[in-house]
C-alpha positions, 0 to 999 in steps of 0.5 A, spaced: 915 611 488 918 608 482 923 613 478 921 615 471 928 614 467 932 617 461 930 611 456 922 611 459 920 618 457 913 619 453 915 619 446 918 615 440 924 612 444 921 611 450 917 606 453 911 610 457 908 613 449 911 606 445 904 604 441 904 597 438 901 599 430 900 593 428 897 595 422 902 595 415 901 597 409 897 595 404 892 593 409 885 596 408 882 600 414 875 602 416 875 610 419 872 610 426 872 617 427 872 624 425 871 628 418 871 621 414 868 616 419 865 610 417 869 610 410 874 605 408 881 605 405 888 602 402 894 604 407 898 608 403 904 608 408 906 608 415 910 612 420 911 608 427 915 614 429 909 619 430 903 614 430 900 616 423 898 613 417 897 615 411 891 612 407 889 611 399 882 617 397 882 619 406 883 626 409 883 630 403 887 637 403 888 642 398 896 645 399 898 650 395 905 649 391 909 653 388 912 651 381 917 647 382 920 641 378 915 637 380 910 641 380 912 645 374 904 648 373 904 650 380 896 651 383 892 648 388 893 640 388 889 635 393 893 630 396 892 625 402 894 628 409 896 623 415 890 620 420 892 618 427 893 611 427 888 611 433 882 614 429 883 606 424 881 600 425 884 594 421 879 589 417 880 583 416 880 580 409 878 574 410 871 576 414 871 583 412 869 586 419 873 591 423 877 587 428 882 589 433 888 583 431 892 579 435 898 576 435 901 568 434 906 564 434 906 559 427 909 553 429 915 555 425 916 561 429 914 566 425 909 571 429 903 573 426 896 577 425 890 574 427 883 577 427 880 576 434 872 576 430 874 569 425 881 567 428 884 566 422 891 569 419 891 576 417 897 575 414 902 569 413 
């Protein structure tokens, strides 16, 4: 039986819970599950330490704040929460289907992002 070491733990260190993300901001997304299935969205930001992201006008809360500098009025204010980066899937630009991405190798050494449906480069 093999030993599970310090560095292999779960989580975001180790190698057992590491996620590939592949997805980066500015890319547009389809919902796949949840609340907001089937709606799309621009990539706001992304948080590869707990695997979420946060997307444009997606998962809508209502927070309440007290006034503050930023909020000098206070109240109730809406506001993007961060969905899992597993309830997404990336579309891509060029044949606008969601896809799962693979990635490749360019002749210069650069590695990119290509759409496993069209075979073209995401991004360059």
């Amino acid at each position: 039986m093999e030993r599970v070491y310090k560095n292999n733990l779960f989580g975001p260190g180790g190698a057992l819970g590491a996620m590939s993300l592949g997805i980066k901001k500015n890319d547009t997304v389809l919902i796949i599950s949840g609340k907001e299935k089937d709606k799309r969205g621009r990539v706001l930001s992304v948080n590869p330490s707990k695997n979420m992201l946060l997307i444009e006008r997606i998962n809508i809360i209502k927070k309440h704040m007290r006034p503050s500098r930023k909020y000098a009025q206070g109240g109730i204010i809406e506001k993007e929460a961060p969905l899992h980066i597993s309830n997404v899937m990336l579309i891509c630009p060029k044949c606008s289907k969601p896809t799962r991405m693979s990635s490749t190798m360019l002749s210069g050494g650069k590695k990119v992002r290509v759409c496993r449906k069209c075979k073209e480069v995401i991004d360059q």
